[in-house]
C-alpha positions as CSV (number, residue, x, y, z in Angstrom):
1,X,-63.0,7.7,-42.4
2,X,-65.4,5.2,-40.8
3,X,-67.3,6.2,-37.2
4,X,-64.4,4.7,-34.9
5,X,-65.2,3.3,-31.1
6,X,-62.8,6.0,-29.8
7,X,-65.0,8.9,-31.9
8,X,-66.0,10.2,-28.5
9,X,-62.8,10.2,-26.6
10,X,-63.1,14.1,-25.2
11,X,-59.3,15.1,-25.7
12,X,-58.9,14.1,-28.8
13,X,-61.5,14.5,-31.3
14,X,-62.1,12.7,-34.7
15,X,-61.6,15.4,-37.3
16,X,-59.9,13.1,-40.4
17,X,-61.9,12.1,-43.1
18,X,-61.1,10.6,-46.4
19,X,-58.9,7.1,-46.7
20,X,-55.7,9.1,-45.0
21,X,-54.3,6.2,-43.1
22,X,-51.7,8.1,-41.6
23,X,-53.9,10.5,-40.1
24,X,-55.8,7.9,-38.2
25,X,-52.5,6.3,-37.0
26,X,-51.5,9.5,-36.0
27,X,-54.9,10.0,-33.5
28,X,-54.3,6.6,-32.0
29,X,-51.0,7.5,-31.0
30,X,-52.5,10.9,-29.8
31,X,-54.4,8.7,-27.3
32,X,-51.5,7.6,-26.5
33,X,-49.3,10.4,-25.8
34,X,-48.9,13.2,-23.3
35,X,-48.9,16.8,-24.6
36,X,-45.9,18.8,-24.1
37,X,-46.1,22.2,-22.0
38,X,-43.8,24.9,-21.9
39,X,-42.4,23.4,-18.3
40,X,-41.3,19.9,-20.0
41,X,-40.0,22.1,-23.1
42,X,-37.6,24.0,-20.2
43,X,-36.9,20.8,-19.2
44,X,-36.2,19.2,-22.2
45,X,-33.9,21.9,-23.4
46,X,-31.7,22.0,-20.1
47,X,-31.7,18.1,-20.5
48,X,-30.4,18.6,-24.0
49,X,-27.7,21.3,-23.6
50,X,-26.5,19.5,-20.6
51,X,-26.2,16.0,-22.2
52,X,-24.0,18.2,-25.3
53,X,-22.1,19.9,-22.8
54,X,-20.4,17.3,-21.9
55,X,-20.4,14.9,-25.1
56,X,-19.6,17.7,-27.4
57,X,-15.8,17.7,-26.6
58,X,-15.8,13.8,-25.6
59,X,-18.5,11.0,-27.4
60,X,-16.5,8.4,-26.3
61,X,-19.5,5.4,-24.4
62,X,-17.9,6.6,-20.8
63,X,-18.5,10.2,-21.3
64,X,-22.0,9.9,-22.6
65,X,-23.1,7.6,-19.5
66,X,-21.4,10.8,-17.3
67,X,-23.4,12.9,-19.7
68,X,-26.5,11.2,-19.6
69,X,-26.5,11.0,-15.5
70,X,-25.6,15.0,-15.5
71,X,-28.0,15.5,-18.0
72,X,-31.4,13.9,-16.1
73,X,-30.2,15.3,-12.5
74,X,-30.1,18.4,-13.6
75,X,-33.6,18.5,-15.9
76,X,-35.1,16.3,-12.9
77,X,-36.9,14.2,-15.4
78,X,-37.1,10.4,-15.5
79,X,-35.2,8.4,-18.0
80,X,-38.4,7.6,-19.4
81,X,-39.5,11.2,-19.9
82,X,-36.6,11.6,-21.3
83,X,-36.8,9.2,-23.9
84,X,-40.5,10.3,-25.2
85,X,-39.4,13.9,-24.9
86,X,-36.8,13.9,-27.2
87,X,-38.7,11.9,-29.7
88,X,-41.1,14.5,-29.9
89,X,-38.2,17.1,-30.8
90,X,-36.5,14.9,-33.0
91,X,-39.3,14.3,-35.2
92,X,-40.0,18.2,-34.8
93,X,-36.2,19.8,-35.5
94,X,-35.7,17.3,-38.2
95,X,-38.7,18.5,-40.2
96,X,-38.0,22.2,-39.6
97,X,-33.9,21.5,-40.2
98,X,-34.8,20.4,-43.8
99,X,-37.3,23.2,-44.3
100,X,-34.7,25.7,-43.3
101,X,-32.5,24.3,-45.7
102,X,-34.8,24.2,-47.9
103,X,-35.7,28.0,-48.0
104,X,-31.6,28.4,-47.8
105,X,-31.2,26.7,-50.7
106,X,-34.2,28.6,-52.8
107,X,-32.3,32.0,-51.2
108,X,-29.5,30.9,-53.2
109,X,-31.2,30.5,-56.5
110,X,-33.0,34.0,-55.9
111,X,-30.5,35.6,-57.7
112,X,-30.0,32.7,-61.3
113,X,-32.5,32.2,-64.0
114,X,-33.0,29.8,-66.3
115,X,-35.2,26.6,-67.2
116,X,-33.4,23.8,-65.2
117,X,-33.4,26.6,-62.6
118,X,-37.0,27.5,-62.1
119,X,-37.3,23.7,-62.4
120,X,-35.1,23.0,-59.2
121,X,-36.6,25.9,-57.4
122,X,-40.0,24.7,-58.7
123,X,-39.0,21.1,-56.8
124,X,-37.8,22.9,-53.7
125,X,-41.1,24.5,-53.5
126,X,-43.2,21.4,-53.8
127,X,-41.0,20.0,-50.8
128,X,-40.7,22.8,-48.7
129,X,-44.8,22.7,-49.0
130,X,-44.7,19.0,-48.3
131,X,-42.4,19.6,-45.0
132,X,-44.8,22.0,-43.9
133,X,-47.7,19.6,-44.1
134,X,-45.2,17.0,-42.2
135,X,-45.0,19.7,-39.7
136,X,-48.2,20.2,-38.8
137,X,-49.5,17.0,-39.1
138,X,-47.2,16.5,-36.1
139,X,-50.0,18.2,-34.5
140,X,-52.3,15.3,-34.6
141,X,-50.1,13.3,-32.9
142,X,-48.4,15.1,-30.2
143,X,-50.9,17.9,-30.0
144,X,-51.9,21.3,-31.7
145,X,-50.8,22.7,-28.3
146,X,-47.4,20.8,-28.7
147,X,-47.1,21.9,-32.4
148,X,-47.7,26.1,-31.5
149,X,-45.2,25.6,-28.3
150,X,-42.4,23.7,-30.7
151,X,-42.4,26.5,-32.8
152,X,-42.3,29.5,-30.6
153,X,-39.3,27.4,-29.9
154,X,-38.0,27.1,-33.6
155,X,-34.4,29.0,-33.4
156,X,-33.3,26.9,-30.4
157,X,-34.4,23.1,-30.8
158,X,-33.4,23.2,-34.4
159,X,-29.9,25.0,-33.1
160,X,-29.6,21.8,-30.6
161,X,-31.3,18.9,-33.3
162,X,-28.1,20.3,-35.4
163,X,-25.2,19.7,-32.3
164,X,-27.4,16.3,-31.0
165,X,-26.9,14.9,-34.7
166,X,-23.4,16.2,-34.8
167,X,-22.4,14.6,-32.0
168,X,-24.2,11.5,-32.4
169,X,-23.1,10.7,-36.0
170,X,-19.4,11.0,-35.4
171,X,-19.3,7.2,-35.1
């Protein structure tokens, strides 16, 4: 990639080379951005299990605006906060959501053989790799730091991705 003006911005160095587009997108938003630490992770999480505490039984507009006032009092975060926060985990427990069922799904073919087989598990492989790659080029734009902490945190923000999407998608 060509020298860019922001080449010597301190927190966020200029490690992409080659025409990867993406990768360069990703650093600007980087500049942009605020890492997450483990205290907004805590945060984050009570926000979440809050907010599905009381929408899980009721997703009817009314219940999610009592939800959604429960749900920042007792995180203490801003609406804003909020907002950014749960983009990061989104993007995060959707990529490792399909990779576990990805690696569920090549589980189940352990145990069959055969040429359309291998092919399929040959196809979950490639993708599995591919999410992987996804996942860590999160890094570059939320953070290495953001990227180790999210998945020390695997079990449980892909565990509340699964009940926000639930809940949500009810329609």
């Amino acid at each position: 990639m060509a020298p860019s003006l922001f080449d010597d911005y301190v927190d966020v160095p200029n490690v992409e080379t080659g025409p990867d587009f993406d990768a360069a997108d990703d650093r600007t938003l980087r500049m942009a951005s605020q890492p997450v630490d483990k205290a907004l992770l805590d945060s984050l999480i009570r926000y979440q299990e809050t907010f599905l505490s009381h929408v899980e039984s009721d997703a009817a507009p009314e219940a999610m605006a009592r939800a959604q006032t429960a749900a920042l009092t007792d995180s203490g975060l801003t609406l804003k906060t909020v907002e950014w926060g749960l983009s990061v985990l989104r993007a995060f427990g959707g990529r490792r959501w399909t990779a576990q069922r990805l690696q569920s799904k090549l589980t189940e073919l352990e145990a069959t053989s055969g040429a359309e087989v291998d092919a399929l598990r040959q196809r979950i492989q490639t993708e599995l790799k591919k999410q992987e790659r996804h996942t860590e080029a999160l890094g570059r734009r939320y953070g290495p730091d953001t990227v180790v902490l999210l998945r020390e945190h695997e079990p449980v923000l892909v565990a509340l991705h699964t009940r926000l999407t639930k809940v949500l998608s009810r329609g």
